[in-house]
N, C-alpha and C positions, 0 to 999 in steps of 0.2 A: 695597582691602586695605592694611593699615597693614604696618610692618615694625621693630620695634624696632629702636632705632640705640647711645642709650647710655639706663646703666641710673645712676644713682650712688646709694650708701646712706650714703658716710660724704664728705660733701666738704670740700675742702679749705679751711682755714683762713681765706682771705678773699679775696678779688678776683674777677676773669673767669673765666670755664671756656670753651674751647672745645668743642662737644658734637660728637664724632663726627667724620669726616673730612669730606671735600670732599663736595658733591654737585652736580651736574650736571642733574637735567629734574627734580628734585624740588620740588615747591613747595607739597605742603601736610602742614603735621606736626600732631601733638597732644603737647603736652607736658604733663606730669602734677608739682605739686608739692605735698608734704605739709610739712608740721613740728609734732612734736607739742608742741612750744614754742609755738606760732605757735596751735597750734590752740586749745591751755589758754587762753591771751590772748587769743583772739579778735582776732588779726591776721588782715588781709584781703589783705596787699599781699604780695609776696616777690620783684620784680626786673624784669629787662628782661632778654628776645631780643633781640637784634639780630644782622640779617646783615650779615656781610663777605665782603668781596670782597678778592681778593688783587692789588693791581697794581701793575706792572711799573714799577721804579723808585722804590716809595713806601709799597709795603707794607700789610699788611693796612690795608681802608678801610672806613667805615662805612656800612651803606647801611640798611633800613626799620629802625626800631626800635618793640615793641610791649610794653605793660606785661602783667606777669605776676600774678597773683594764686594764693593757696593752694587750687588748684586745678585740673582737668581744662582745658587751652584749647587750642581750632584754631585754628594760623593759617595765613592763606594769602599766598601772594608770587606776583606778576605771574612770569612767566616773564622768563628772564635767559640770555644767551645764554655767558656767563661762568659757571665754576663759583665757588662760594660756601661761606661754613662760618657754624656758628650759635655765637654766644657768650652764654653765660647771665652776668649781672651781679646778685647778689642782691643787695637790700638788706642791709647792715651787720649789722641785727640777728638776719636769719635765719642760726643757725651750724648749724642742728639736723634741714636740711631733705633730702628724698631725691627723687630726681626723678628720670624717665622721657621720655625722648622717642623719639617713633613718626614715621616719614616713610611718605606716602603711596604706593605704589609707580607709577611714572608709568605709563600708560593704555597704553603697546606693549608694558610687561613683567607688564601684568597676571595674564594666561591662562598666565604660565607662574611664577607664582609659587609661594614655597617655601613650608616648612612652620613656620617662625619668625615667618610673616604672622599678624597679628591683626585681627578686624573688629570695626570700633565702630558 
């Protein structure tokens, strides 16, 4: 079961986003990007995830990073015994885009999940 984390429709004028707060035993999301710019053009590409890691003395740090396309995509991260945050980095050109991301709910809080869970 998936869980919606952040939703965006209008985002901010350029640079990083951090998506969502920290998470702890999660390690597989789906992120969803549109853009109706991107779509008329037939762009294919719109950014990079990447996870950071928060450490002591040095501050947010960069750890896998995976390219994003105008599109539905899974991804998944090894398990990490440190909590983590996800940063979306679009490319430049995409101003126009809305996007969604779903975290997998980790496997002991399955059976007792809510009702803002979603199945893909």
């Amino acid at each position: 079961m998936y869980q919606l984390i952040t939703s965006i429709n209008t985002p901010p004028d350029q640079g990083e986003i951090i998506l969502g707060g920290e998470f702890h035993h999660e390690t597989e999301f789906v992120i969803e990007i549109f853009s109706p710019t991107g779509e008329r053009r037939g762009w294919q590409r719109a950014g990079f995830l990447a996870r950071m890691f928060d450490i002591p003395g040095i501050g947010l740090s960069e750890g896998e990073i995976t390219r994003l396309y105008l599109e539905r995509t899974k991804v998944i991260y090894f398990p990490s015994s440190e909590p983590f945050k996800l940063a979306f980095r679009p490319y430049y050109w995409i101003v126009d885009y809305q996007l969604k991301l779903w975290a997998r709910e980790p496997e002991e809080q399955s059976e007792s999940s809510s009702n803002n869970s979603m199945l893909f």
